[in-house]
N, C-alpha and C positions, 0 to 999 in steps of 0.2 A: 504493500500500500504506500508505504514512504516515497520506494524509489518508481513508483507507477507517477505519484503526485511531483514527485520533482522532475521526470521524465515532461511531467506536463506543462510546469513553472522553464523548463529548459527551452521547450519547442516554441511555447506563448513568447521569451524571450522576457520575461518577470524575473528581471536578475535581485531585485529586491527577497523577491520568495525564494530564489535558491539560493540566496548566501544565508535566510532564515533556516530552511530545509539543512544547507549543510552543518549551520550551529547548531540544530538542535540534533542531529545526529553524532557532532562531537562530543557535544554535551552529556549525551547515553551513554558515548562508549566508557567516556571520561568517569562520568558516575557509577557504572557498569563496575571498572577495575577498583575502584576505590573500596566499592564494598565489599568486591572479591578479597580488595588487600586487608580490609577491616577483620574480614570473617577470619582468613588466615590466620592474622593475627592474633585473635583470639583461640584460633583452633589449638596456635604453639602455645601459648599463655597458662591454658589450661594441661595443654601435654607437660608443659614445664612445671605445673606445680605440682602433677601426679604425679612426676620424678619425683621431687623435693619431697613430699608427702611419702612417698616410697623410703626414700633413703633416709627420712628419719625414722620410719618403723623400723628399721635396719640397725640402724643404730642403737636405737633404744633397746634393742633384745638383744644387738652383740654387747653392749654395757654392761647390761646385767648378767649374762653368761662370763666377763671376760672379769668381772668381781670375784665369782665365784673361780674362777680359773688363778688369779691372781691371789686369792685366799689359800687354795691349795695348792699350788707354788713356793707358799711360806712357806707350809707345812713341811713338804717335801723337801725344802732347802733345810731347813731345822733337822730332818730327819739324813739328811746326808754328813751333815756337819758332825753330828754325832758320830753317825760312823765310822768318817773320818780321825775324827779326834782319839778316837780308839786305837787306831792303827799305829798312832804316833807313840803308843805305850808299850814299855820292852818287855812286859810280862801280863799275860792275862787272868782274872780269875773266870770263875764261870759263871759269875753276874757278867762280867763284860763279854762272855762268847755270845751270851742269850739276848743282851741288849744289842750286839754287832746283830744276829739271825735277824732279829724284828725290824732293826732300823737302816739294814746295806742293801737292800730292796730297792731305796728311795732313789740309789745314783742311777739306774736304769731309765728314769724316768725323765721326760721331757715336754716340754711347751712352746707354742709359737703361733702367730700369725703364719698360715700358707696360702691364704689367698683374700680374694680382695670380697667384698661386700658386692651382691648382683647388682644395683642400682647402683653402685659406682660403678662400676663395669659397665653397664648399659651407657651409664649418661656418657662417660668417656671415651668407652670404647664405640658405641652405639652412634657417635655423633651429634648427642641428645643437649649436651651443654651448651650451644648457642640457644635455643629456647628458652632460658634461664636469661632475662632481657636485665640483670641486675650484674657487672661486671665484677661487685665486692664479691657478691656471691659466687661466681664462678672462678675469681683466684683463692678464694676457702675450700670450696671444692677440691683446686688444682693442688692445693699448700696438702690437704689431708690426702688426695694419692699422693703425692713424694715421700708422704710420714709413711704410706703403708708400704708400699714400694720397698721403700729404705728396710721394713721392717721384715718384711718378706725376704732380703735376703741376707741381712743378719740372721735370721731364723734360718735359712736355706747353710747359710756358711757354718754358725754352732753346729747344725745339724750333722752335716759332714764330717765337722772333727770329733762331735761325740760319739761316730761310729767307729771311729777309729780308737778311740777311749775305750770305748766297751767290747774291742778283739784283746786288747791290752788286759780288762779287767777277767774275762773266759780266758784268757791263757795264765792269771795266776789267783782263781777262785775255785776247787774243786766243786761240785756238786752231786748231789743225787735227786734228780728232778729239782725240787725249788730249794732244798733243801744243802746249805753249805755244809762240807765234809772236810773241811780245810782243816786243820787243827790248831791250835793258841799258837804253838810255835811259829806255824807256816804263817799266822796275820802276824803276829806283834812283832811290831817292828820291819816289817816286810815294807822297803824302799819302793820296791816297781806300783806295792798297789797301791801306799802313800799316794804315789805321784797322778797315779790313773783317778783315783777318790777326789785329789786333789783339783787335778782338771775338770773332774766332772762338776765339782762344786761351782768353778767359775765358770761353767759353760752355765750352771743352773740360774747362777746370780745375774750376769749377763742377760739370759732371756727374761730373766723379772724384771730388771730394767729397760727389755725390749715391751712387754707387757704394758708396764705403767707409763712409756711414753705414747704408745701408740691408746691406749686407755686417754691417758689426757688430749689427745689430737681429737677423738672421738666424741669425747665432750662439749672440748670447743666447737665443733661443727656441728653439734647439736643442736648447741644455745644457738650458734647463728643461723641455723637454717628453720626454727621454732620462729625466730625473733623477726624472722624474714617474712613466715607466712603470715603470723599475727601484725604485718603493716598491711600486709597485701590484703587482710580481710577489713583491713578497718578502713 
């Protein structure tokens, strides 16, 4: 109908009517994209806060699991130390074989960050973080991958040397099933497994400090990305 009416404004030679005819055709198209770009725009707006929304449920149950992890972290560092400290003694009684059995358990054990949170991995790997039209917020984002990043392979590298810790400690711990068969003589005072006990202690302490920093990263990204959406509703 338009271009039937401007075909007719053309041949009439009503050049008044088709410079009308062609403004208001510009004027569509012009109006046309904008609400296309408006709609868009909201389309990402709301994708962008479904991430954020995401990755603080993420956060919030990795916190609470990484408390409890970082709780029994202590424990287990308290219960290597002791065992340790045993080893450093030149004669055993058998209060101390029985406290070594209960508490040399603990250096086998280990902790870490191995992989990243799904919604960070989405946003980042996904391409998702341009949606996020808040720049602070997307270098929080980018500040707490480099913390996990980091953290991931501190955890990756302890992890390495404490398997080599623990060929060290099965080449000088006899067993029978779970059960140590070594004798007082064979620990106390035993230099190699000293040293093994030893290492393992600082691989344990080390990852507690990997814990409680990537723990405080987690935090912060918390408060800011809460702090974030409670402007964006008000």
């Amino acid at each position: 109908m338009i271009l039937r009416r401007f075909m007719k404004h053309v041949t009439d030679q009503n050049w008044v009517a088709v410079g009308l005819d062609v403004l208001v055709v510009i004027t569509g198209i012009f109006i046309g994209l904008q609400v296309t770009d408006w709609n868009q725009a909201r389309k990402d707006a709301a994708e962008g806060r479904y991430f954020l929304e995401f990755l603080a449920s993420q956060l919030e149950a990795e916190t609470q699991d990484r408390a409890k992890e970082i709780a029994e972290s202590r424990e287990v560092a308290a219960l290597t130390t002791a065992a340790t400290g045993l080893l450093y003694k030149e004669s055993w009684t058998d209060e101390d074989l029985a406290t070594f059995q209960r508490t040399h358990i603990a250096v086998y054990r280990f902790w870490g960050v191995r992989h990243r949170p799904a919604a960070l991995r989405r946003l980042i790997e996904g391409g998702k973080l341009d949606l996020i039209t808040s720049k602070d917020m997307q270098a929080a984002i980018l500040r707490y991958e480099s913390a996990y990043m980091e953290a991931i392979q501190q955890t990756n590298t302890s992890y390495a040397y404490s398997k080599d810790i623990t060929l060290d400690l099965s080449n000088h711990l006899r067993y029978r099933f779970r059960e140590v068969v070594s004798t007082r003589e064979e620990l106390a005072g035993n230099h190699a497994l000293q040293s093994a006990f030893r290492n393992k202690m600082v691989m344990q302490r080390i990852q507690a400090d990997v814990l409680q920093d990537i723990q405080a990263a987690s935090d912060e990204l918390l408060k800011t990305v809460k702090d974030y959406l409670e402007k964006a509703e008000a």
